[in-house]
C-alpha positions in Angstrom: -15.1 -96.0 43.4 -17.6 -96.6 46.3 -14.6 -98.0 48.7 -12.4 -95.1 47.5 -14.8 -92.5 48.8 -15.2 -94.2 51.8 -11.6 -94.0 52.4 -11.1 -90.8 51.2 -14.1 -89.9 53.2 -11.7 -90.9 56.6 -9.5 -88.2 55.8 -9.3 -84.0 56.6 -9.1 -82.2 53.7 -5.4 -81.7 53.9 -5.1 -85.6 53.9 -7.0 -85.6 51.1 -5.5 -82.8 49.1 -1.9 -84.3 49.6 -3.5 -87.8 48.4 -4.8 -86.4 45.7 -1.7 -84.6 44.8 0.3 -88.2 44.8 -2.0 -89.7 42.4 -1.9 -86.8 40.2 1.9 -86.9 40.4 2.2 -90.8 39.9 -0.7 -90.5 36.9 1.3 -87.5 35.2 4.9 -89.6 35.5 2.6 -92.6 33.5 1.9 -90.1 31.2 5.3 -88.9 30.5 6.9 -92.2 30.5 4.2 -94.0 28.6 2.4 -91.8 26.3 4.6 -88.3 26.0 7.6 -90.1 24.9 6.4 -91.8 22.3 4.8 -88.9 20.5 7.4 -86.9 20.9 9.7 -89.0 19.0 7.0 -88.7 16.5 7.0 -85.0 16.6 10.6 -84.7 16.9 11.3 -86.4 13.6 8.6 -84.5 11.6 10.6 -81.4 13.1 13.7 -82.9 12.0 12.2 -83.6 8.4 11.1 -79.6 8.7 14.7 -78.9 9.0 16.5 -80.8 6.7 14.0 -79.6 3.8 15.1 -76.1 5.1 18.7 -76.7 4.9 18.7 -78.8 1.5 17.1 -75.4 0.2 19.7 -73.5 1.5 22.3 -75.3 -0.2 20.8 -75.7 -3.6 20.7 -72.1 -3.6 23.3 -70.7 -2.5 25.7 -74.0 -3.1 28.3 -72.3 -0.6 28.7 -75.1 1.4 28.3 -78.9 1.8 28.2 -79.3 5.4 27.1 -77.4 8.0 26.7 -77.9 12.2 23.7 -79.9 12.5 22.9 -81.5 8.6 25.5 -82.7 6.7 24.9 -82.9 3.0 26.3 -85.5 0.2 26.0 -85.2 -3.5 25.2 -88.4 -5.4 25.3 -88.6 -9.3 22.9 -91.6 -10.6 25.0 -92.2 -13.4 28.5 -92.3 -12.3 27.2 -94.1 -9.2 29.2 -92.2 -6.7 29.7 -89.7 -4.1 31.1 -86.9 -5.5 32.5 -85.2 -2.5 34.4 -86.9 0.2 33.0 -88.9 2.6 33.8 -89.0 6.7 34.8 -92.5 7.6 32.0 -91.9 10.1 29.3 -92.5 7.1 30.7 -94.5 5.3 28.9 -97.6 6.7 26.0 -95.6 7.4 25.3 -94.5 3.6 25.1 -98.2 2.8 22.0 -98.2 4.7 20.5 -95.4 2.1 19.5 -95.7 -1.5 20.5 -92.8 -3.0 19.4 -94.1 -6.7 15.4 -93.5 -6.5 13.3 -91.7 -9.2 11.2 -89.7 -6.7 11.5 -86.0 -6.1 12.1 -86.1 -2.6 12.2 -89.1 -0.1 11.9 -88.8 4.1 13.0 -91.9 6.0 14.7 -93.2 9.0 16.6 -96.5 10.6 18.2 -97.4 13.6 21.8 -97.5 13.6 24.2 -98.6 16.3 20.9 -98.1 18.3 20.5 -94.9 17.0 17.5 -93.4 15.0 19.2 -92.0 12.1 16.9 -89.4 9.7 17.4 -88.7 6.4 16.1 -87.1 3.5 16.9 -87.2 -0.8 15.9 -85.0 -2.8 16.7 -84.8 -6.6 17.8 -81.9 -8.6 19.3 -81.4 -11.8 18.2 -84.2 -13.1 21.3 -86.9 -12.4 22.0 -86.0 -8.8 20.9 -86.6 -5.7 21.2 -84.6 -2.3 21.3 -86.7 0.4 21.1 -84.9 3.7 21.5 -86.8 6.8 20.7 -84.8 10.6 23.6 -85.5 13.1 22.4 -87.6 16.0 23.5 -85.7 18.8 21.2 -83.0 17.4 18.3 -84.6 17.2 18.7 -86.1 20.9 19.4 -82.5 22.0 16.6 -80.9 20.1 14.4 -84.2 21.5 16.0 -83.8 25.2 15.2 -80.2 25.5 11.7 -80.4 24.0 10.7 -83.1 26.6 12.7 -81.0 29.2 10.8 -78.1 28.7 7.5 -79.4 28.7 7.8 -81.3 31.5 9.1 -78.3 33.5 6.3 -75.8 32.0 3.6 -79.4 33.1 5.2 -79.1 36.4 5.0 -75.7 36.7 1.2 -75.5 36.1 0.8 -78.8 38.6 2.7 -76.2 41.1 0.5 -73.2 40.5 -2.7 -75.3 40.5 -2.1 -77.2 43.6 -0.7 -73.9 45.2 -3.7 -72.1 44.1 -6.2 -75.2 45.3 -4.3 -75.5 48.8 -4.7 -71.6 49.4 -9.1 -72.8 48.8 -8.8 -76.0 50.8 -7.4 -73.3 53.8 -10.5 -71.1 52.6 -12.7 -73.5 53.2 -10.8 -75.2 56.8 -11.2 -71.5 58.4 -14.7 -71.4 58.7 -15.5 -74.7 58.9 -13.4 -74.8 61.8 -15.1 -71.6 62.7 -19.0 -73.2 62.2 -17.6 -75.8 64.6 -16.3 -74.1 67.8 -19.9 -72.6 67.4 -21.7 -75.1 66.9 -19.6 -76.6 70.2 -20.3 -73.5 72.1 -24.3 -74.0 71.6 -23.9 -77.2 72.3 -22.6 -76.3 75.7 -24.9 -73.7 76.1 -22.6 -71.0 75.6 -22.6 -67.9 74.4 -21.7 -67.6 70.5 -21.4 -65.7 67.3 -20.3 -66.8 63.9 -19.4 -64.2 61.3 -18.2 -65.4 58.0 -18.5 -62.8 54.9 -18.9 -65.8 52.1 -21.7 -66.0 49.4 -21.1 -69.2 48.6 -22.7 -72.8 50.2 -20.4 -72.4 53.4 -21.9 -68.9 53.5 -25.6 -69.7 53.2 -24.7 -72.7 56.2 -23.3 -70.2 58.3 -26.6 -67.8 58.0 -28.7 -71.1 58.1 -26.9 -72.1 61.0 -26.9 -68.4 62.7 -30.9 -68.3 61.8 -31.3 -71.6 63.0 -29.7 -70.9 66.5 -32.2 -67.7 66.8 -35.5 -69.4 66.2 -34.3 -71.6 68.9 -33.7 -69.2 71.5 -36.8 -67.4 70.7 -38.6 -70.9 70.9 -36.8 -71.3 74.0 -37.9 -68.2 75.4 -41.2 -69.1 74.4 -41.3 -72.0 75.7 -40.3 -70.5 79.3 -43.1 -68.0 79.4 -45.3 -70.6 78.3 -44.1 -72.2 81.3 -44.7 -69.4 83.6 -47.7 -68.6 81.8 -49.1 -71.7 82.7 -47.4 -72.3 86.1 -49.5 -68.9 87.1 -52.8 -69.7 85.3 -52.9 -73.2 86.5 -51.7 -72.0 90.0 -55.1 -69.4 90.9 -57.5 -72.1 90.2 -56.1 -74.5 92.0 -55.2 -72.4 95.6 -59.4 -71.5 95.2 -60.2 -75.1 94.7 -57.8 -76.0 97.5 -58.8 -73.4 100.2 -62.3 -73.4 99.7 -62.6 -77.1 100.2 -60.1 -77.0 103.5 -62.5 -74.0 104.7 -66.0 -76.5 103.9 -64.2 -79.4 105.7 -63.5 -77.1 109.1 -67.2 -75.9 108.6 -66.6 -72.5 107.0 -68.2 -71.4 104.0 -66.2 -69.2 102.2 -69.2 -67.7 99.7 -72.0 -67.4 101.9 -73.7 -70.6 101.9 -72.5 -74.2 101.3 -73.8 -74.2 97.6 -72.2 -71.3 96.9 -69.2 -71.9 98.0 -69.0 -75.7 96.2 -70.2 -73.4 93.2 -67.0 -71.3 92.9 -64.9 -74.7 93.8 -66.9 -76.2 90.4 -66.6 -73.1 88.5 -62.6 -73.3 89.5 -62.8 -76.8 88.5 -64.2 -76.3 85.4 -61.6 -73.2 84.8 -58.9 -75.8 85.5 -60.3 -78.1 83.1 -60.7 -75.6 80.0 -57.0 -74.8 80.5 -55.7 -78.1 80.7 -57.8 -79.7 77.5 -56.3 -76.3 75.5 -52.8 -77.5 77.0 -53.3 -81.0 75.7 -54.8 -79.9 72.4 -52.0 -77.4 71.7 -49.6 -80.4 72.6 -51.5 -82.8 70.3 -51.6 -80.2 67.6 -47.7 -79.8 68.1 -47.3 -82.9 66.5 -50.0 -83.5 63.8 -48.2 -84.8 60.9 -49.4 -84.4 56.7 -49.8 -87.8 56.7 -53.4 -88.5 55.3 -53.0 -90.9 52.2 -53.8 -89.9 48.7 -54.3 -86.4 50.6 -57.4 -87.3 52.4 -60.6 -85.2 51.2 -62.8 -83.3 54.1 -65.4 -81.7 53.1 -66.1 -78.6 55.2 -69.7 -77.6 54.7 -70.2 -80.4 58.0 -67.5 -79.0 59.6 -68.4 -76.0 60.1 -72.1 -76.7 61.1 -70.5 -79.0 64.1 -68.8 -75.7 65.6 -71.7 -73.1 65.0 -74.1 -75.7 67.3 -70.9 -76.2 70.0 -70.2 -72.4 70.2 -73.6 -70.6 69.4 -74.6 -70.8 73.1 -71.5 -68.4 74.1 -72.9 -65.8 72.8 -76.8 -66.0 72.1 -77.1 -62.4 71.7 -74.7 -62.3 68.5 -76.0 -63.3 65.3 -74.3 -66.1 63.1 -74.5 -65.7 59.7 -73.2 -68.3 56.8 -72.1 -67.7 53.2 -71.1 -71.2 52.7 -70.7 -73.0 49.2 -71.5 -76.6 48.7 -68.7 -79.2 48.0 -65.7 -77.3 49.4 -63.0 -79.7 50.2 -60.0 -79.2 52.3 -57.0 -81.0 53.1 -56.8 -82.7 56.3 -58.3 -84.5 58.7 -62.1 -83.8 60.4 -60.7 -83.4 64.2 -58.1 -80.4 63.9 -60.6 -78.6 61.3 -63.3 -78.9 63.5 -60.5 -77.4 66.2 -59.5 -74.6 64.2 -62.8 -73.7 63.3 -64.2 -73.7 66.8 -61.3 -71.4 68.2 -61.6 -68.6 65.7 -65.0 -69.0 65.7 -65.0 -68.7 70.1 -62.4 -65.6 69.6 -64.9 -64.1 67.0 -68.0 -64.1 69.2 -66.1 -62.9 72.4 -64.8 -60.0 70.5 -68.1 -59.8 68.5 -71.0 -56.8 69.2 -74.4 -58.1 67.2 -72.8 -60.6 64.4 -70.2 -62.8 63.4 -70.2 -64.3 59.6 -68.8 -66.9 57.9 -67.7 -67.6 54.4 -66.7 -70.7 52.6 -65.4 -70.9 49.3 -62.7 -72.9 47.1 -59.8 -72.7 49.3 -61.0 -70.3 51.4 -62.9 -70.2 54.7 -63.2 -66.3 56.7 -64.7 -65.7 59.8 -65.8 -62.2 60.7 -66.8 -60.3 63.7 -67.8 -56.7 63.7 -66.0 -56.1 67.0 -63.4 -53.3 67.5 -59.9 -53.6 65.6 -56.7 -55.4 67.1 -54.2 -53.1 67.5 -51.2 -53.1 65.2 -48.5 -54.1 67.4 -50.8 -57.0 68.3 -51.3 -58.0 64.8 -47.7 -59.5 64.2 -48.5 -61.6 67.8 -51.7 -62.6 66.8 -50.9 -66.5 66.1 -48.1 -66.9 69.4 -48.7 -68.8 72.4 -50.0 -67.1 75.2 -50.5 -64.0 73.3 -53.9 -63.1 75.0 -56.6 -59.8 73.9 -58.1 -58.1 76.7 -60.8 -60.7 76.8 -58.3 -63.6 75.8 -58.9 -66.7 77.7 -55.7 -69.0 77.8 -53.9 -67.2 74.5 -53.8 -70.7 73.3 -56.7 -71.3 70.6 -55.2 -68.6 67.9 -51.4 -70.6 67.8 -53.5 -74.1 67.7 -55.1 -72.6 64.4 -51.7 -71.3 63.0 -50.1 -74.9 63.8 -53.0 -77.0 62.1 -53.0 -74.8 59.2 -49.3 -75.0 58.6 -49.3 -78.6 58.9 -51.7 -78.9 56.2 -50.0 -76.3 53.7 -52.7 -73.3 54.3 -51.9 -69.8 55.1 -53.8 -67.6 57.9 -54.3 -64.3 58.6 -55.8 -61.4 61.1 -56.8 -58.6 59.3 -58.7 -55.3 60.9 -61.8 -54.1 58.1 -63.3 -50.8 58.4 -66.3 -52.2 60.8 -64.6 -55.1 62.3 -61.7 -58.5 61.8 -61.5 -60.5 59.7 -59.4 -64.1 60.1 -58.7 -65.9 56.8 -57.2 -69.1 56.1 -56.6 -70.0 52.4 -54.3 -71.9 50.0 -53.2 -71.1 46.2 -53.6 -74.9 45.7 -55.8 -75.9 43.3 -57.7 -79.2 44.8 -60.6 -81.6 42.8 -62.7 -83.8 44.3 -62.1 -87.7 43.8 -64.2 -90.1 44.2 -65.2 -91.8 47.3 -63.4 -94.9 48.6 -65.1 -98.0 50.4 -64.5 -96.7 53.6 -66.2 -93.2 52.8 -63.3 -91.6 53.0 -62.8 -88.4 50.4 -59.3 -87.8 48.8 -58.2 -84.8 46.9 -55.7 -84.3 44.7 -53.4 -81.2 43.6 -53.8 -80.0 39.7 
């Protein structure tokens, strides 16, 4: 079966409908010739049986007639031992072949005669004689001929419809698959391309996957260009400072005043420069963190968090931190993009901030939340992008390194205005239990 799939498989679906169709064809013919003849002969001589019963009937009632186109009838009389009407020379071998002198009421039976299959039937009546009703040959192979005829020709018929109706599909399904090719050619050439097929079925659904498919990738690749330009011009201003100031020190001109100043705004630059190129880097490395802790490694947050309240508490001394965090809260992941994530929303929340930011920590949840003034909405749906910076956005980088961690790890965020400030919250309907600790001190949860 394997090997016939395979070389099916080689085939276009026309090839393999017209295959198929042969088999079918050369099955049915085996069919005919080796099962369908063989009960219809059966069938035929219980017909056959049906109709000389019919006909003896006819006679013993009416007695009109002794022979008629398709049965001919003979009288026997058990005692005289004879035939009481005239016999054809045609039967009289052929009645030697039949016991007419038989005590039952009625007797069915056949034998092959001059390779013929002759039926017959006896019945008794009045008490000494015997009807003995034989059907005429030609008959029988003319009732057997045009049985077999006809349902070979209605078999055939239904064959005809059915692969007529099953090549009109196969031509259903060639259009726009043909179609889902010249556009998957024209994207592949970078062409322009469109794809409209009105189906609800699988071909359907691949069409709209394929039509969605080709949009997400021309808004990542339109993303991916302003992300270019976007860093092409951010990297661009640092680097003309750095470069010009230090051209103007070597010719002995100081840009900012005095020499320290001026290698002041050349560090400063530097340090600019830097900033944007470890956000680069970790938005890279971010791009292609992969699930693939074993046993669903355990992190507990609580530490965490602590780590980016020392790193980012200096950015802002004159906004209060506050914490509303549980005890043995367990996420999924690994330490170094949680530690990421949490540093970034918690740098966004203190530049945005006026006198506090808070955080809570609870099963499955973590919220950080500034009491700064409220994104607007048309900024709200851009909130997780690349380069999507707020008026005191930095690099518009450390919001979409957040959104890619958490979707790695199966988590959901959000940016949500409150009534007296934002609030981001990432969270997860996944019900997690701590396991216990492996030699290495590594923590594993598990989903319930």
């Amino acid at each position: 079966m394997k090997r016939i799939r395979i070389w099916l498989s080689n085939f276009t679906l026309i090839q393999q409908f017209v295959t198929i169709v042969f088999f079918t064809l050369a099955v049915l013919f085996f069919f005919i010739s080796a099962y369908l003849n063989r009960n219809i002969d059966v069938f035929v001589n219980s017909q056959m049986y049906v109709y000389i019963h019919r006909s003896q009937a006819e006679y013993l009632e009416t007695r009109s007639t002794l022979n008629e186109s398709n049965v001919i009838h003979f009288v026997y009389n058990t005692y005289s031992k004879r035939y009481l009407n005239n016999v054809p020379s045609e039967y009289q071998n052929l009645l030697l072949y039949i016991n007419p002198n038989t005590s039952e009421e009625l007797v069915d039976s056949s034998f092959i005669y001059d390779n013929n299959s002759i039926v017959y039937s006896i019945r008794s009546f009045d008490q000494d004689y015997r009807l003995v009703s034989i059907i005429r040959n030609n008959f029988r192979d003319e009732f057997r001929d045009a049985l077999l005829n006809g349902v070979i020709n209605v078999t055939f018929y239904v064959m005809f419809v059915l692969f007529g109706l099953i090549m009109i599909w196969i031509v259903s399904l060639i259009r726009p698959l043909d179609a889902i090719k010249n556009y998957i050619n024209k994207i592949k050439n970078g062409d322009k391309a469109s794809l409209n097929i009105h189906r609800y079925d699988e071909i359907g659904e691949v069409a709209e996957a394929l039509t969605t498919m080709n949009k997400e990738l021309s808004e990542q690749q339109h993303i991916r260009d302003e992300m270019i330009q976007n860093i092409s011009h951010d990297l661009k201003t640092p680097i003309a400072t750095i470069k010009s100031y230090s051209e103007s020190i070597k010719d002995g001109v100081y840009p900012y005043d005095t020499l320290e100043k001026s290698v002041d705004v050349i560090i400063e630059n530097a340090d600019r420069l830097e900033k944007k190129v470890y956000s680069l880097i970790t938005y890279n490395k971010m791009g292609y963190l992969i699930d693939s802790d074993d046993n669903y490694l355990n992190l507990e947050m609580s530490p965490v968090i602590q780590k980016a309240i020392l790193a980012c508490q200096l950015l802002r001394s004159d906004v209060e931190i506050i914490t509303d965090i549980n005890e043995n809260v367990y996420f999924h992941g690994s330490e170094e993009p949680w530690r990421v994530v949490v540093e970034n929303l918690l740098d966004n929340s203190l530049r945005y901030a006026k006198s506090k930011v808070q955080i809570n920590l609870k099963d499955n949840l973590l919220e950080v939340i500034n009491d700064g003034e409220n994104i607007e909405k048309e900024r709200l749906d851009k909130l997780f992008k690349p380069y999507e910076k707020g008026n005191k956005g930095k690099f518009g980088l450390g919001l979409s390194i957040v959104k890619k961690v958490t979707d790695t790890y199966g988590y959901t965020v959000t940016g949500e205005n409150m009534n007296d400030g934002v609030v981001f919250r990432i969270y997860t309907n996944k019900k997690m239990k701590k396991l216990p600790k492996k030699k290495n001190n590594k923590k594993s949860i598990i989903e319930t």
